[in-house]
N, C-alpha and C positions, 0 to 999 in steps of 0.2 A: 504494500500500500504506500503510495508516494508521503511523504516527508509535508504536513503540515509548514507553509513556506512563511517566513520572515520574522515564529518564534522565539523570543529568547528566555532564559533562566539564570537567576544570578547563583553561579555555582562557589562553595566553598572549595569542592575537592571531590576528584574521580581515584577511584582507587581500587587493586584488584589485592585481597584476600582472603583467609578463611569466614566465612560467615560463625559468630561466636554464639547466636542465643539462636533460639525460635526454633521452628520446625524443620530448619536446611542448613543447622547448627555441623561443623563442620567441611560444608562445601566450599570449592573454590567461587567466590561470589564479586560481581561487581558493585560497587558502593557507588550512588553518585549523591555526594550529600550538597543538598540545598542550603540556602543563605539564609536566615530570619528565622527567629523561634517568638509570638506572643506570650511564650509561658517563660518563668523562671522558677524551675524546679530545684530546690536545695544539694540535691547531690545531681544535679549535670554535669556531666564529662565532655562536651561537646560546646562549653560557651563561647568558644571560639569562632562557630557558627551563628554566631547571633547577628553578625555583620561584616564588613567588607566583602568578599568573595568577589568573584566576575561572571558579569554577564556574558552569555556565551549561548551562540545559536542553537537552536533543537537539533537541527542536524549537524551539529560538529559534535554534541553530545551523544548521537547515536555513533558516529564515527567513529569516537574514541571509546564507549564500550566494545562497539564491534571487534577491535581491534586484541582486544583479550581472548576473543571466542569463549567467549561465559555458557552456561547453561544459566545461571541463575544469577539474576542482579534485584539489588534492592534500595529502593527510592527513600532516604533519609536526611537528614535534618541535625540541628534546627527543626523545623515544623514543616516538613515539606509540602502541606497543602495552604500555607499561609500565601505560596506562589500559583496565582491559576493556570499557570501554566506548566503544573506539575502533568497535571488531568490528562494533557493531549499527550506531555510525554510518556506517561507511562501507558498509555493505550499505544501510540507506536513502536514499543518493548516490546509490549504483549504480540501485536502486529511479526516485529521480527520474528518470534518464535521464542523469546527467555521465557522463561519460571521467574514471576516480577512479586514483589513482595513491596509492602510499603510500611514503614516504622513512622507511626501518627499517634502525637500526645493527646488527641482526644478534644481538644477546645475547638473543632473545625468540624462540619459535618461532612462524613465519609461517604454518603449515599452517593455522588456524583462518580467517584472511582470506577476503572473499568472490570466489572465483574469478577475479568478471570484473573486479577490481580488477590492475592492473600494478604489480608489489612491487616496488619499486628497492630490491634488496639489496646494503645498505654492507659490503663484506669487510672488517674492518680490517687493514688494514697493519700492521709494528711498527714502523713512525715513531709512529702515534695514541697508542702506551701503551695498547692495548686487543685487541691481537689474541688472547688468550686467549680474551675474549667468544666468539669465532666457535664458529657450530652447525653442524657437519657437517650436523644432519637439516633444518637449512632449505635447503643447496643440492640436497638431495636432493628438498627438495620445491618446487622453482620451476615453473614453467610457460613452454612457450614466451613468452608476452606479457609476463615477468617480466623485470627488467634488475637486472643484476649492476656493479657501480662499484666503483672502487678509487682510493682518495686516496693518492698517491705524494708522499712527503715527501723522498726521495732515491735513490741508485741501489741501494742495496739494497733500499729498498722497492718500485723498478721490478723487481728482479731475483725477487725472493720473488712479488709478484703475477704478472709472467711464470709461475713454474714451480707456480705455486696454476694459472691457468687451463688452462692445458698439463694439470696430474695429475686435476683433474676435468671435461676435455677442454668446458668453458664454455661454448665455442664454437657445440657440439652443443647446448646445454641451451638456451639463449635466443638471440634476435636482438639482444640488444645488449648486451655488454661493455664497459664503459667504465672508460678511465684519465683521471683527473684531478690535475693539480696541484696540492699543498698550496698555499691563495692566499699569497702571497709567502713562500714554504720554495722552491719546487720551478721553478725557470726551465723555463716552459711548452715554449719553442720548443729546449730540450732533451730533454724528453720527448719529444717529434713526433718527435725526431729518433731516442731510441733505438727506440720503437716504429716507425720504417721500417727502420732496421738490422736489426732482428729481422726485420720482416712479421710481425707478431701479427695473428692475427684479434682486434684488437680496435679500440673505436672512440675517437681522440683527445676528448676536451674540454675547454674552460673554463667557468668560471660567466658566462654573461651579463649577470647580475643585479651582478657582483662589479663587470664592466668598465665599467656604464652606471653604476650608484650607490655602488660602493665598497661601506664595511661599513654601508651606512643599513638600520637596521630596515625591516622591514616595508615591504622593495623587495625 
C-alpha cells in the first residue's frame, strides 16, 4: 500500500533490540520511540523523551525500520498517541507485514488504532502520580490480542491493581495481564510472591532490557 505522502513524526530515537516486557518479551524488535509524553509518571525511565527529538518523514521512518528486517516492531514513547500521526504510521507497519505493538500510558483514547496492532495498555497505579489519567472507555475498548500492564511501586499499588483487574474482571478481556515492578521501588521476588498468595490470573514480569543493560538508552 503506497506511503501516506508529506507525513511527519517528531522522533526521539529508532532502535533495533531485544524486546524486554510484554508478550514478544525476548525478540529481536524495532523501537521507534516518539517525542512528547502529557503524563509525568514518578518512576519514568524515558524522560528524555518528553522533548526535543526530530521530525522526520513517515516514509524515511518506514525506511529505516525496513532496513533491520524486523519481524516485530513496536511504537513507543513518551506517549506515542499524543502525535496523530502515530495512527497512519502504525497502520503502514501493519500494511508492510511486522507484528506492531504499541506501548500507551492510557491518558489518550486507543479506539482509533489499527486493529491488528496489540495495544499494551499502561493502567497507572497511584504510586506513578498519574492515575487520574486513566480512561475507562479505553479498557472498554481492548481487544483480545491487546495486553493490559500495571507498574507496582508498592503494596498498595499491588492491592489497588489487584481489585482494578478483579472489578473489570481483565482476565476475560485479554490474554495477558501483567504486573510489573517499579525498577528499583518495588522488590521483584516480592511481588511473585504476593501475586501467588492471591493466585491472580495475572502474569509476573521484569524488564529484560533493564537486567541485560540497566538504564542505557536505546537498549
Amino acid at each position: 500500500m503506497p506511503t501516506e505522502q508529506g507525513l511527519t513524526l517528531r522522533i526521539t530515537e529508532i532502535f533495533f533490540s531485544l524486546q524486554g516486557e510484554a508478550a514478544t518479551a525476548g525478540w529481536p524488535t524495532v523501537f521507534i520511540r516518539l517525542t512528547g509524553c502529557p503524563m509525568r509518571c514518578t518512576y519514568c525511565d524515558t524522560a528524555y523523551a518528553f522533548e526535543g527529538g526530530e521530525i522526520v518523514a513517515l516514509e524515511q521512518v518506514l525506511e529505516t525500520v525496513a532496513r533491520y528486517a524486523p519481524r516485530y516492531v513496536t511504537v513507543t514513547g513518551g506517549e506515542p498517541l499524543a502525535q496523530p500521526n502515530c495512527l497512519p504510521l502504525m497502520t503502514q507497519l501493519c500494511d508492510a507485514g511486522y507484528s506492531v505493538s504499541l506501548e500507551t500510558g492510557g491518558a489518550l483514547p486507543i479506539a482509533g488504532v489499527d486493529a491488528r496492532v496489540s495495544r499494551v495498555l499502561d493502567i497507572k497505579t497511584p504510586g506513578s502520580g498519574e492515575a487520574g489519567g486513566n480512561r475507562p472507555e479505553n479498557v472498554a475498548a481492548l481487544h483480545r490480542h491487546d495486553q493490559v500492564k500495571f507498574v507496582i511501586t508498592s503494596r498498595a499499588d499491588y492491592e489497588w491493581s489487584r481489585d482494578f483487574v478483579a472489578s473489570r474482571a481483565l482476565a476475560g478481556k485479554v490474554d495477558n495481564v501483567w504486573f510489573s515492578p517499579a525498577y528499583n521501588e518495588q522488590p521483584a521476588d516480592q511481588l511473585a510472591d504476593w501475586i501467588l498468595q492471591d493466585r491472580l490470573p495475572v502474569r509476573f514480569q521484569v524488564q529484560l532490557h533493564k537486567i541485560l543493560w540497566g538504564d542505557a538508552r536505546g537498549r
